[in-house]
PyMOL Python script that loads the backbone (N, CA, C, O; Angstrom):
from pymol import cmd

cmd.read_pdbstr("""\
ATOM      1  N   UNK A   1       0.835  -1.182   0.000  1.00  0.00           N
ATOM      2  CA  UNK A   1       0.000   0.000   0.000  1.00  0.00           C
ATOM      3  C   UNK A   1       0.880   1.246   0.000  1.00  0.00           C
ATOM      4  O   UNK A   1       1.815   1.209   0.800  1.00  0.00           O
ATOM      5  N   UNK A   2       0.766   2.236  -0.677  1.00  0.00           N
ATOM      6  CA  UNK A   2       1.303   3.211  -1.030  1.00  0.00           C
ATOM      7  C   UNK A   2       0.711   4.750  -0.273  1.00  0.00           C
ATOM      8  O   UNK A   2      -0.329   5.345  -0.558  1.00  0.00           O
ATOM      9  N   UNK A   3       1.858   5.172   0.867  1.00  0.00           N
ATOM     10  CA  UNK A   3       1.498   5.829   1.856  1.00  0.00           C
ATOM     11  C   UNK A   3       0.766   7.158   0.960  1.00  0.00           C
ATOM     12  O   UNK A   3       1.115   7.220  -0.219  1.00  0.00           O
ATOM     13  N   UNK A   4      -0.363   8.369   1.518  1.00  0.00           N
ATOM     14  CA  UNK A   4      -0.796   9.249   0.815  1.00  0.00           C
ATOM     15  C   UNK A   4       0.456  10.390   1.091  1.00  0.00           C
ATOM     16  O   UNK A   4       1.501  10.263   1.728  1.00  0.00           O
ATOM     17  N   UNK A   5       0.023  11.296   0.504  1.00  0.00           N
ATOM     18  CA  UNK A   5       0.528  12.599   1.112  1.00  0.00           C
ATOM     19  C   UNK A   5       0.457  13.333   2.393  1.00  0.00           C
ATOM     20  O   UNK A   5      -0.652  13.607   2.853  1.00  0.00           O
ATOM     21  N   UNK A   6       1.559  13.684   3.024  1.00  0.00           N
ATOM     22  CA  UNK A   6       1.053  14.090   4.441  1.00  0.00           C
ATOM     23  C   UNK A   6       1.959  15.134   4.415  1.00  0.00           C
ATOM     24  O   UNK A   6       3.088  15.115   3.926  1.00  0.00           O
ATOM     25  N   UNK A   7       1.241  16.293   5.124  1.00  0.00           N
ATOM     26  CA  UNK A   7       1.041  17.656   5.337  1.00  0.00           C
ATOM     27  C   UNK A   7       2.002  17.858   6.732  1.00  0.00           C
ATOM     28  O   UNK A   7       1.316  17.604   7.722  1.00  0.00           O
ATOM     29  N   UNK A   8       3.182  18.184   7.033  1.00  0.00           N
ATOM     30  CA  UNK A   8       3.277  18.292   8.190  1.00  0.00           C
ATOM     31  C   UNK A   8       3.663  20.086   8.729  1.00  0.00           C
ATOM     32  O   UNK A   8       4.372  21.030   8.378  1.00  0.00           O
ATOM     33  N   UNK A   9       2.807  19.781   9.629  1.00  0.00           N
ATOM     34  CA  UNK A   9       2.678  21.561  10.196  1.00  0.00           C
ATOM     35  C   UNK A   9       3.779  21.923  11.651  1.00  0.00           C
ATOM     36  O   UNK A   9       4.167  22.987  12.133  1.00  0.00           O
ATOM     37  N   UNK A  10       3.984  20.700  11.963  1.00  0.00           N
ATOM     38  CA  UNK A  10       4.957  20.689  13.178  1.00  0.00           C
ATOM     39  C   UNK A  10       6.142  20.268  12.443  1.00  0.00           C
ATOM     40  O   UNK A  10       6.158  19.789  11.309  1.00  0.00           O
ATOM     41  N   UNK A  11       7.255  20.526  13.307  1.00  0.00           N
ATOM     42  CA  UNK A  11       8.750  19.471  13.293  1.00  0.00           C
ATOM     43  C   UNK A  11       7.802  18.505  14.181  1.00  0.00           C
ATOM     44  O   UNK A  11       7.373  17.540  13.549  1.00  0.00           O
ATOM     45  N   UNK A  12       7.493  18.573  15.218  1.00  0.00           N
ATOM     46  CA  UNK A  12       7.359  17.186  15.925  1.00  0.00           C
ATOM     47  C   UNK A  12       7.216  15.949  15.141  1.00  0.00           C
ATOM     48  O   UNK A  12       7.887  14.928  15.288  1.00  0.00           O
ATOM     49  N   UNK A  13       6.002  16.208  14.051  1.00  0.00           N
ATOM     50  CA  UNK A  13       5.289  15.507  13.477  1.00  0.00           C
ATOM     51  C   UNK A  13       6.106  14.625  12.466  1.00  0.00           C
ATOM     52  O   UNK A  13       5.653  13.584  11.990  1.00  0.00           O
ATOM     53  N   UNK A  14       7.687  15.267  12.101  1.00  0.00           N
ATOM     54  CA  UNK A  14       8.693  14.613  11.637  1.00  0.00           C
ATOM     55  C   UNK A  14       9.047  12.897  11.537  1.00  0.00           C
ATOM     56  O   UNK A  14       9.250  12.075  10.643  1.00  0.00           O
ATOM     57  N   UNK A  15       8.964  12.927  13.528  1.00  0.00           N
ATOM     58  CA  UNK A  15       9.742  11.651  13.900  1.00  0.00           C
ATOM     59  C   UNK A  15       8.190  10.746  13.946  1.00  0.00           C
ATOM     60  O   UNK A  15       8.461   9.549  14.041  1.00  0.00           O
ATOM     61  N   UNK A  16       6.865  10.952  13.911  1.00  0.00           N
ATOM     62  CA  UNK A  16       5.898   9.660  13.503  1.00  0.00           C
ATOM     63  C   UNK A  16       6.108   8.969  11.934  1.00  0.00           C
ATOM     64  O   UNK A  16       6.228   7.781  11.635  1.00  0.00           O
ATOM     65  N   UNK A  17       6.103  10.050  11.159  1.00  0.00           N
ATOM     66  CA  UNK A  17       6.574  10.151  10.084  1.00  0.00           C
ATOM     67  C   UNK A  17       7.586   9.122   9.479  1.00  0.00           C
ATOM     68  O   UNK A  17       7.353   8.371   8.532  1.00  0.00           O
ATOM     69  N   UNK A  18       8.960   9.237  10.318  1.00  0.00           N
ATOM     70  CA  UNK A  18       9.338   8.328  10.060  1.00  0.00           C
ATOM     71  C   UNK A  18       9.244   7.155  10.028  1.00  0.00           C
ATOM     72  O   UNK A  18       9.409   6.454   9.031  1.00  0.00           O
ATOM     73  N   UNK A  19       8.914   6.729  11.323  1.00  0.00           N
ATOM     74  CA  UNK A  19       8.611   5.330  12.345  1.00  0.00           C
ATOM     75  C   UNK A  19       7.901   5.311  11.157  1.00  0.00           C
ATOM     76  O   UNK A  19       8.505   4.803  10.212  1.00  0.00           O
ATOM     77  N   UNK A  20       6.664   5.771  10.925  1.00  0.00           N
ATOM     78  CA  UNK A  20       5.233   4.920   9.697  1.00  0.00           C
ATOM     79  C   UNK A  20       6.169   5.057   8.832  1.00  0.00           C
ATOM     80  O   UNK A  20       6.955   4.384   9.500  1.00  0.00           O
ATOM     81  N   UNK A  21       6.692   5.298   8.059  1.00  0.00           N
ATOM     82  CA  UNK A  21       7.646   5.066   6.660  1.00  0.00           C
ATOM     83  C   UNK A  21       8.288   4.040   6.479  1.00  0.00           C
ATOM     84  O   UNK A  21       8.213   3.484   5.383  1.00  0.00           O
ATOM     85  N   UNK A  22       9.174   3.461   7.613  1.00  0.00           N
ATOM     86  CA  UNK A  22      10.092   2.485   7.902  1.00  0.00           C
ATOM     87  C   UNK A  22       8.994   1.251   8.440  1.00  0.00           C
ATOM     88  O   UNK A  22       9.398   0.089   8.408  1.00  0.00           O
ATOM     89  N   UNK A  23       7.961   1.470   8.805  1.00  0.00           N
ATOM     90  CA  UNK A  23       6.999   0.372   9.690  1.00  0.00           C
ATOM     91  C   UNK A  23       6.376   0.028   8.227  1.00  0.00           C
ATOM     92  O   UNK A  23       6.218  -1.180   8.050  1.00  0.00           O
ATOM     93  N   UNK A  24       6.078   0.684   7.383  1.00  0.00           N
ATOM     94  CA  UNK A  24       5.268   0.543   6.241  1.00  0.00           C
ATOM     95  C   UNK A  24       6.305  -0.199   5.171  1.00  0.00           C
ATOM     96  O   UNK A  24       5.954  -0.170   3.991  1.00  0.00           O
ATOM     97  N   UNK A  25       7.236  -0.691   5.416  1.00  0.00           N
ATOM     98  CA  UNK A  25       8.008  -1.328   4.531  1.00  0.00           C
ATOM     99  C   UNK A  25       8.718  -2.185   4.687  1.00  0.00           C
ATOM    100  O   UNK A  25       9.375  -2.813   3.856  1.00  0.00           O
ATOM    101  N   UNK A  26       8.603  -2.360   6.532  1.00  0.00           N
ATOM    102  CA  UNK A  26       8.286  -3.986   7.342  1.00  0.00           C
ATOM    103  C   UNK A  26       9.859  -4.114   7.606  1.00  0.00           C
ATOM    104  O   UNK A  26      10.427  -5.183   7.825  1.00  0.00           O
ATOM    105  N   UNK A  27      10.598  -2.607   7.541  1.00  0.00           N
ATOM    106  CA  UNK A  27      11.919  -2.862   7.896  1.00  0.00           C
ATOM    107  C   UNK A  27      12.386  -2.450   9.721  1.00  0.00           C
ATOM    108  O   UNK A  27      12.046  -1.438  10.335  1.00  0.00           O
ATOM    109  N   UNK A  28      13.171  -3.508  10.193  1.00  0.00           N
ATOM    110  CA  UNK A  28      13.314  -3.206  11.352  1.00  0.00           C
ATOM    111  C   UNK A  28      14.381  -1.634  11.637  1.00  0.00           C
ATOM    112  O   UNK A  28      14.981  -1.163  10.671  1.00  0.00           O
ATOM    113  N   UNK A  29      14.501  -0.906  13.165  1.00  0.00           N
ATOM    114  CA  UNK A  29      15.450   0.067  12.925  1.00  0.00           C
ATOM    115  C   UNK A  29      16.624  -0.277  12.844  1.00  0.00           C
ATOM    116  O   UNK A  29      17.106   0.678  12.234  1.00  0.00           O
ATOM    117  N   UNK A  30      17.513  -1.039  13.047  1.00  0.00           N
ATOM    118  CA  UNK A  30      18.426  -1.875  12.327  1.00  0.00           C
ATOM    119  C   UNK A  30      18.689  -1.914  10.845  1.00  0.00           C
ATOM    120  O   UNK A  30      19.743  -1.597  10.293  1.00  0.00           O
ATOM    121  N   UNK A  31      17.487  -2.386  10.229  1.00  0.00           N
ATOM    122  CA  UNK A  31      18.007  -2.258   9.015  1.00  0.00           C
ATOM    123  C   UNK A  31      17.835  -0.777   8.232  1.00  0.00           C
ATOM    124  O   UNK A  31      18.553  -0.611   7.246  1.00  0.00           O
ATOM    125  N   UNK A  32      16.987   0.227   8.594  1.00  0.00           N
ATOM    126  CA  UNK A  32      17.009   1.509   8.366  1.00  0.00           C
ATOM    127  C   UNK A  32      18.276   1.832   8.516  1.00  0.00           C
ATOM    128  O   UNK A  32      18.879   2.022   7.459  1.00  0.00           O
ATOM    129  N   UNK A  33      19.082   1.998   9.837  1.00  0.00           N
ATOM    130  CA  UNK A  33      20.511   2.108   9.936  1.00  0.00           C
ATOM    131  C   UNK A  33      21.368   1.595   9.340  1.00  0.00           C
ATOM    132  O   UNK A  33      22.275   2.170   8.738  1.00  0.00           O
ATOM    133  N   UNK A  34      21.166   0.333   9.443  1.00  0.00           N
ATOM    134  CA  UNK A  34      22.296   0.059   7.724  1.00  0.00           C
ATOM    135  C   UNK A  34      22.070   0.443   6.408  1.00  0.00           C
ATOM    136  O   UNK A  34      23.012   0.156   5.671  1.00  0.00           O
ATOM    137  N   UNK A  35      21.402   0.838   6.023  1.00  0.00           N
ATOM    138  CA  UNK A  35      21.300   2.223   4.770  1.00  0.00           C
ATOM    139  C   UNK A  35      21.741   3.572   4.920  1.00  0.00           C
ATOM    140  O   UNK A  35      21.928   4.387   4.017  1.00  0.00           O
ATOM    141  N   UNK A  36      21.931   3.772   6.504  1.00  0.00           N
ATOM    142  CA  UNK A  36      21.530   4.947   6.742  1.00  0.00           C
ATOM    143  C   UNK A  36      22.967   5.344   6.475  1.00  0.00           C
ATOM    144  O   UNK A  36      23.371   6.244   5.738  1.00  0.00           O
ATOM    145  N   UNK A  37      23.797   4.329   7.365  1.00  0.00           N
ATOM    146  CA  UNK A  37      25.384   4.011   7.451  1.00  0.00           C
ATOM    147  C   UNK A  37      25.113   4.564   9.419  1.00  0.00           C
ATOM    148  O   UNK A  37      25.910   5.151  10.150  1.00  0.00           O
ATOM    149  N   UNK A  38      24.338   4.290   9.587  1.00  0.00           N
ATOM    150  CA  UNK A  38      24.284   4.693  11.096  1.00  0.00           C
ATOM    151  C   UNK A  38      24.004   3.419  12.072  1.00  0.00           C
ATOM    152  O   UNK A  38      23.862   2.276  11.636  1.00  0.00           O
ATOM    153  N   UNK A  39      23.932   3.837  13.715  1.00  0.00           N
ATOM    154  CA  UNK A  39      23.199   2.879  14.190  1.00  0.00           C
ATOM    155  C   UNK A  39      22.170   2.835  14.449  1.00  0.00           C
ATOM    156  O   UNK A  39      21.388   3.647  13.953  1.00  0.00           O
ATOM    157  N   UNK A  40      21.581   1.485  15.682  1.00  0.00           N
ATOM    158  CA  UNK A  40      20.234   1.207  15.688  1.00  0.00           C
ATOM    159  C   UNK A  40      19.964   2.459  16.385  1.00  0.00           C
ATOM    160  O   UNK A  40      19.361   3.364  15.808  1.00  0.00           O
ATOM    161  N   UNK A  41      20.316   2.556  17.431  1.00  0.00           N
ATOM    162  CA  UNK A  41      20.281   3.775  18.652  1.00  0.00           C
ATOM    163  C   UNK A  41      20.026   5.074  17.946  1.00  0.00           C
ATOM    164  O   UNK A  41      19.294   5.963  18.383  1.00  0.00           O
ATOM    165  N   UNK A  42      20.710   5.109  16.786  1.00  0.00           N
ATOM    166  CA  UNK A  42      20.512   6.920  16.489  1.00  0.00           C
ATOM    167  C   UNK A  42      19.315   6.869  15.400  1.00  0.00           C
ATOM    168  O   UNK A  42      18.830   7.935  15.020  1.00  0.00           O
ATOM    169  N   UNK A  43      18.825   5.611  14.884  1.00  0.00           N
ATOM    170  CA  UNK A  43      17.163   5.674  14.643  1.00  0.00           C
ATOM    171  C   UNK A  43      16.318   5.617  15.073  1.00  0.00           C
ATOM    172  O   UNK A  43      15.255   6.060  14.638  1.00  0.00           O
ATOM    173  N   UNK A  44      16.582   4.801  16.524  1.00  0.00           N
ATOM    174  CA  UNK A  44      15.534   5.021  17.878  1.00  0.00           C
ATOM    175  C   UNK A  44      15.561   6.515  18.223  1.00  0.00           C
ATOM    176  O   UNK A  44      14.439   7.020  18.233  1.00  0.00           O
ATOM    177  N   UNK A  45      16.763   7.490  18.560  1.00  0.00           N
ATOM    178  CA  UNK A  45      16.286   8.831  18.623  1.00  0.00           C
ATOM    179  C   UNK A  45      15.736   9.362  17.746  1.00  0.00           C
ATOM    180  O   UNK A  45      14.774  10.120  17.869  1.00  0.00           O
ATOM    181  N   UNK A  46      16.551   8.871  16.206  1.00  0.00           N
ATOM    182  CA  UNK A  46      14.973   9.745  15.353  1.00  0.00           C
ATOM    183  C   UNK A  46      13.730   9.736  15.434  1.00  0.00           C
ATOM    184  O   UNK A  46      12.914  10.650  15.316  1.00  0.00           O
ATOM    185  N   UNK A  47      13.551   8.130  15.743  1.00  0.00           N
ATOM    186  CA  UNK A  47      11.947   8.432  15.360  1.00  0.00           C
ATOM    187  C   UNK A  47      11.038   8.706  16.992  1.00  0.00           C
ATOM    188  O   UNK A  47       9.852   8.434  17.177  1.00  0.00           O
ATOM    189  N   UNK A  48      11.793   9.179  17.800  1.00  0.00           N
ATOM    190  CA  UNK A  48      11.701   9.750  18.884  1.00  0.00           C
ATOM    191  C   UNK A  48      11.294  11.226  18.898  1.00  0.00           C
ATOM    192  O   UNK A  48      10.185  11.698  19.149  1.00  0.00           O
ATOM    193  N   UNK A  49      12.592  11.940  18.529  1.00  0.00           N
ATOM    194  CA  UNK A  49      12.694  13.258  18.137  1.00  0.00           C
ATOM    195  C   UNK A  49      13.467  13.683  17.299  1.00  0.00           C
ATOM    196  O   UNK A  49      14.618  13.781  17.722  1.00  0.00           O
ATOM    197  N   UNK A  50      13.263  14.084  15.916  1.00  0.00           N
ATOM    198  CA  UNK A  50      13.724  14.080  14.708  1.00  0.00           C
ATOM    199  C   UNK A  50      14.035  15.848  14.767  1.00  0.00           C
ATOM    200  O   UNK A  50      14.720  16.537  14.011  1.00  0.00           O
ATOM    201  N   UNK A  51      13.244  16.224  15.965  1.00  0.00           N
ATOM    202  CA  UNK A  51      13.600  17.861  15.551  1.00  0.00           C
ATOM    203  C   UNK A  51      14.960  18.674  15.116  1.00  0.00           C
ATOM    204  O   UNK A  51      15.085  19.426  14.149  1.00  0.00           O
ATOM    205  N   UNK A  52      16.102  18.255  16.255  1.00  0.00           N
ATOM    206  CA  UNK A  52      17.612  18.447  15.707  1.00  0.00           C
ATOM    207  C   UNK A  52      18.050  18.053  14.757  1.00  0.00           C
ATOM    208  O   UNK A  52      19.245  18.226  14.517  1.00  0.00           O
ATOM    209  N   UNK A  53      17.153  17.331  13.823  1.00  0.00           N
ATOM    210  CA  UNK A  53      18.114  16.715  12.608  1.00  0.00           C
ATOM    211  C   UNK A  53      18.345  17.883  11.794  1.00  0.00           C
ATOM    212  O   UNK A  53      17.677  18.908  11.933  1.00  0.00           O
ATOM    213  N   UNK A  54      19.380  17.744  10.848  1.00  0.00           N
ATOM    214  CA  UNK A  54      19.931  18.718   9.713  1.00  0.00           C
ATOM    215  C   UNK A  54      18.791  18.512   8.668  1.00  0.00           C
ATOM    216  O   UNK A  54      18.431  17.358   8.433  1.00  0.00           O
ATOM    217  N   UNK A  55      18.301  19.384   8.135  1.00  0.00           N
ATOM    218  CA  UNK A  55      18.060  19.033   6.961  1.00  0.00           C
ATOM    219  C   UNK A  55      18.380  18.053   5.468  1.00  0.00           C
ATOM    220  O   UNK A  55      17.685  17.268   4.823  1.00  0.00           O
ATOM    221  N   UNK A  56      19.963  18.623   5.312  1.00  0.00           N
ATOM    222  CA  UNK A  56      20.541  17.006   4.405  1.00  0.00           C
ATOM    223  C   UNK A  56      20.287  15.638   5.315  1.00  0.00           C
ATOM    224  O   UNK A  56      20.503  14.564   4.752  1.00  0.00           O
ATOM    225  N   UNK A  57      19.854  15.630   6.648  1.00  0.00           N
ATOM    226  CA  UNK A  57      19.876  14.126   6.948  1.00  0.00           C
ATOM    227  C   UNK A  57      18.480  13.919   7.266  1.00  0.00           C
ATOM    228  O   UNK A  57      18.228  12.872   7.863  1.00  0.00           O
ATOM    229  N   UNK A  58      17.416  14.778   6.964  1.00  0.00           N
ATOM    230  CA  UNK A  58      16.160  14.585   6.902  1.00  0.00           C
ATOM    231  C   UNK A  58      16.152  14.247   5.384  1.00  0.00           C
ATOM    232  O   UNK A  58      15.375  13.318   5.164  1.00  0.00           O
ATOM    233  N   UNK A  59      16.698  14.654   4.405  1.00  0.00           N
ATOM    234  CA  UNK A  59      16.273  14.540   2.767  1.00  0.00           C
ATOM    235  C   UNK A  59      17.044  13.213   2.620  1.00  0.00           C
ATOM    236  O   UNK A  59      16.622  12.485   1.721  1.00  0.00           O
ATOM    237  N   UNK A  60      18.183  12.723   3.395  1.00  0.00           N
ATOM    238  CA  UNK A  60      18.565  11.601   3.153  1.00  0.00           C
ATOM    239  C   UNK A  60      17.889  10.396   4.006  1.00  0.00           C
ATOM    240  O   UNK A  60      18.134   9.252   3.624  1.00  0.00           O
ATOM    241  N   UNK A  61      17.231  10.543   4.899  1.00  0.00           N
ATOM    242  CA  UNK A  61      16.713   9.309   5.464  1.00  0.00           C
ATOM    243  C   UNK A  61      15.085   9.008   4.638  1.00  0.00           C
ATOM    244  O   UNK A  61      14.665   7.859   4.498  1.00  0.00           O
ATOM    245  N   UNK A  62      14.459   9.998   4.246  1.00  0.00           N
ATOM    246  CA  UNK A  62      12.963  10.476   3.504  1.00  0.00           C
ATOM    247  C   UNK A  62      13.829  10.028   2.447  1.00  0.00           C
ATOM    248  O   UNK A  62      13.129   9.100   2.041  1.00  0.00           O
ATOM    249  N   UNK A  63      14.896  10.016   1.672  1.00  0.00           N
ATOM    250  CA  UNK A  63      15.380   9.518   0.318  1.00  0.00           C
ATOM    251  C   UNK A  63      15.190   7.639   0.458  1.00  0.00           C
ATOM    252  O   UNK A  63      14.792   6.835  -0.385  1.00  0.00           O
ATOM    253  N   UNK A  64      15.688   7.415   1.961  1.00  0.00           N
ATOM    254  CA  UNK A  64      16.264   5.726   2.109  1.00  0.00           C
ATOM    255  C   UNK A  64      14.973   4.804   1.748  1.00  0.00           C
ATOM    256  O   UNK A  64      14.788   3.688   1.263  1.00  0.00           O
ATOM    257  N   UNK A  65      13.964   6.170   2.384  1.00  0.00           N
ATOM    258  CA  UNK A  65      12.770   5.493   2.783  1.00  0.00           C
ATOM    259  C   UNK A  65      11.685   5.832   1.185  1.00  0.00           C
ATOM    260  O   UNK A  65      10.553   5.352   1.129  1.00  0.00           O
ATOM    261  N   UNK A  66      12.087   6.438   0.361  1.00  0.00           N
ATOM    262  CA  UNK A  66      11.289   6.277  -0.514  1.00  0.00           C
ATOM    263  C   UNK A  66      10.343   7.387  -0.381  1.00  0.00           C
ATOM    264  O   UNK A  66       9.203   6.947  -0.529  1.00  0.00           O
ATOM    265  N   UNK A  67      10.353   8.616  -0.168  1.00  0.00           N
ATOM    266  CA  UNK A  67       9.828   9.018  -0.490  1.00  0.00           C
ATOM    267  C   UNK A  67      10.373  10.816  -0.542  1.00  0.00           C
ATOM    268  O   UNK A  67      11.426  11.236  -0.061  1.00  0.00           O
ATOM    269  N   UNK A  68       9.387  11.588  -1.214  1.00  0.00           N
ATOM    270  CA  UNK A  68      10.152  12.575  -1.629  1.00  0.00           C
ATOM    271  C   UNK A  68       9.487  13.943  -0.717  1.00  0.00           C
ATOM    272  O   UNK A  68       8.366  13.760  -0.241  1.00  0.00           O
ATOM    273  N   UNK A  69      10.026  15.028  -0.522  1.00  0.00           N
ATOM    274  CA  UNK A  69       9.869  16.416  -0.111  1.00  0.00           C
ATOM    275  C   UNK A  69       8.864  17.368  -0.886  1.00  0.00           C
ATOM    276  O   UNK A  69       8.811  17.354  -2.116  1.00  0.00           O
ATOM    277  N   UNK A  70       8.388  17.864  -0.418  1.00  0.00           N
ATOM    278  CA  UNK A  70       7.727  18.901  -1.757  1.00  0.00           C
ATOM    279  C   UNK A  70       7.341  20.050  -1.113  1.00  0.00           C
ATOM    280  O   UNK A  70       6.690  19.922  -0.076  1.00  0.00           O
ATOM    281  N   UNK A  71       7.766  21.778  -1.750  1.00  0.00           N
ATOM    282  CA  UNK A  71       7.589  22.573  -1.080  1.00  0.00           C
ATOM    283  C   UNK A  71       6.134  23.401  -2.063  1.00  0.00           C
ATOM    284  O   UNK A  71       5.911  23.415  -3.273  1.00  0.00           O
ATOM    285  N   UNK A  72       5.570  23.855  -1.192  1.00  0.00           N
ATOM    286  CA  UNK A  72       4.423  24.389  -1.597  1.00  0.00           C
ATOM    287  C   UNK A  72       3.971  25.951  -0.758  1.00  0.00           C
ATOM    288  O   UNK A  72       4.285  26.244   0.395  1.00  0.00           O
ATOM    289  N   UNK A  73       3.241  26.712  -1.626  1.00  0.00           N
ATOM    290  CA  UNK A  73       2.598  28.116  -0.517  1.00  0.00           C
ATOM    291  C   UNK A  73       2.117  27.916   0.731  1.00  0.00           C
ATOM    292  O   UNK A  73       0.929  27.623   0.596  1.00  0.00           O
ATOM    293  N   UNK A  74       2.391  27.920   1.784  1.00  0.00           N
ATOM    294  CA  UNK A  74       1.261  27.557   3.081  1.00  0.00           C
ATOM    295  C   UNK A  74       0.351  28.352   2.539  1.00  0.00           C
ATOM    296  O   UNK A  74       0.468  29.436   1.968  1.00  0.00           O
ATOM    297  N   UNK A  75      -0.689  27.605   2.813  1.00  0.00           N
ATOM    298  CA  UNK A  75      -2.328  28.107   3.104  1.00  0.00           C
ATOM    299  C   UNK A  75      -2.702  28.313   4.406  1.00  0.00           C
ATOM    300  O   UNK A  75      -2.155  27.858   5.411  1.00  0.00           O
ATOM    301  N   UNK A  76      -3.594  28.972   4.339  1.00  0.00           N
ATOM    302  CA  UNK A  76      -4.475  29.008   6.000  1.00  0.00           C
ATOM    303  C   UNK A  76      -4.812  28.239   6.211  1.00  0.00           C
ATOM    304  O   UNK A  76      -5.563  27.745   5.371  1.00  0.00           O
ATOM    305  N   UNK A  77      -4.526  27.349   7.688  1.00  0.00           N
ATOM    306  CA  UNK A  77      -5.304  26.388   8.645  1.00  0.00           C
ATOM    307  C   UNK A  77      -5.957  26.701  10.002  1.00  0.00           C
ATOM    308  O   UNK A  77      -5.477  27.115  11.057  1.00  0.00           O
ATOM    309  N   UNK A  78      -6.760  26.488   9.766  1.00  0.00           N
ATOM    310  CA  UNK A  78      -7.566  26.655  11.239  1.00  0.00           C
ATOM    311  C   UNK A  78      -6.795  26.214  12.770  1.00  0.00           C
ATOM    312  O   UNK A  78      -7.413  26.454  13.807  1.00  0.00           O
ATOM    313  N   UNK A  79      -5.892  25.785  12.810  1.00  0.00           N
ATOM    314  CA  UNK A  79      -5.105  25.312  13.608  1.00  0.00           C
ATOM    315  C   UNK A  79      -3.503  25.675  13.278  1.00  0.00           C
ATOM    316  O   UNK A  79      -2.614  25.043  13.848  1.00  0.00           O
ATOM    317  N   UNK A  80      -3.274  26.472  12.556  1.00  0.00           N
ATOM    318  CA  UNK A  80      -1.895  27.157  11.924  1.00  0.00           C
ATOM    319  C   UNK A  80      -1.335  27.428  13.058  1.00  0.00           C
ATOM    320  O   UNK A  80      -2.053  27.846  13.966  1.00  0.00           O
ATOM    321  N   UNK A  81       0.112  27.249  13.276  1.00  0.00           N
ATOM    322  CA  UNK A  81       0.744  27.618  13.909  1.00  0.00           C
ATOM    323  C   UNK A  81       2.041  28.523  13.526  1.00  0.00           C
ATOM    324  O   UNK A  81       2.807  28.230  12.609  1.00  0.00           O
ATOM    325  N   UNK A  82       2.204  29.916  14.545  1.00  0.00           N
ATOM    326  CA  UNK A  82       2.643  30.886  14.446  1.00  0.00           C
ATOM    327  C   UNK A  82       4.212  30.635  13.941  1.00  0.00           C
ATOM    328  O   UNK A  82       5.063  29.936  14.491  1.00  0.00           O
ATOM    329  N   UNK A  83       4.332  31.449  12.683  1.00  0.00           N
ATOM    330  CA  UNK A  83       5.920  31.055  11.736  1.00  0.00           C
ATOM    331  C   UNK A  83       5.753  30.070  11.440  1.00  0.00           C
ATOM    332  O   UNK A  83       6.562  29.310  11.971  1.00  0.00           O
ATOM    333  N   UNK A  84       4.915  29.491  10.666  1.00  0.00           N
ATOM    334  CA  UNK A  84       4.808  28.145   9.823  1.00  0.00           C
ATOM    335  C   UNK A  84       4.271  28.287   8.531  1.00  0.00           C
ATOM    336  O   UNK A  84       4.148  27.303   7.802  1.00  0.00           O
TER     337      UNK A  84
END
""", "prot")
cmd.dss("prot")
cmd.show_as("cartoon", "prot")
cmd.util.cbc("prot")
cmd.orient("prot")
């Protein structure tokens, strides 16, 4: 099954993100980390809290995992949060 598009309005919302990406393709965090060239431990903090990550290592783990970035105008949300 082929995940939809998802909207994320937080960083928090980053590190579920991942976990479902990597859970959706039935790979353990182990083997995420061996793509990653990392360990198990520093994919357990990602998909913990992904907020400190760099950007190149957000576009490279979202690369491992298959799927891509896309920047668009924010629109108004009823729940928008301030500088987003």
């Amino acid at each position: 099954m082929m995940m939809k598009s998802v909207l994320l309005l937080k960083v928090e919302q980053l590190s579920p993100l991942i976990r479902s990406l990597r859970e959706e393709k039935g790979w353990s965090q182990a083997e995420l980390a061996r793509m990653l060239n990392t360990t198990q431990q520093a994919v357990s903090r990602m998909e913990k809290d992904a907020s400190g990550l760099a950007f190149a290592r957000v576009y490279e783990v979202l690369s491992v995992l298959d799927t891509q970035l896309a920047a668009e105008p924010r629109r108004p949300f009823k729940d928008s949060i301030e500088g987003w």
